[in-house]
C-alpha positions, 0 to 999 in steps of 0.5 A, a space after each residue: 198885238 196880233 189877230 188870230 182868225 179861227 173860222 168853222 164851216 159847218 153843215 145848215 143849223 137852225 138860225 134860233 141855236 146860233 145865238 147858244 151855239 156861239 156864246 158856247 164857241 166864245 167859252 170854249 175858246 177862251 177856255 183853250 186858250 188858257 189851258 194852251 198859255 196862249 196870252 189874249 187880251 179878247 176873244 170876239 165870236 161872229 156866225 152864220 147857219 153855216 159859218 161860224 169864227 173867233 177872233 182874238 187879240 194875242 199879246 205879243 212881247 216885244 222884240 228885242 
């Protein structure tokens, strides 16, 4: 497996959006990641007024 970390600075948003803000960012990037065919196993999301970042847990298929 591999980690990818996505991670958006952003201007000051209002701490009450975040919680919206974030469940959005967490379907979006799931969404992208299957119309890119790019197999995950989970999609993690973490944010700040000013930050905001996904992490995801990637298959990888083995070497050869």
């Amino acid at each position: 497996m591999a980690t990818l970390l996505y991670e958006i600075g952003t201007e000051e948003m209002p701490a009450q959006y975040m919680p919206g803000i974030l469940k959005n960012y967490k379907e979006l990037a799931e969404t992208k990641l299957k119309e890119a065919r790019i197999p995950f196993e989970k999609v993690s999301v973490y944010g700040t007024p000013r930050r905001m970042a996904f992490v995801c847990l990637l298959y990888t298929s083995p070497s050869p």
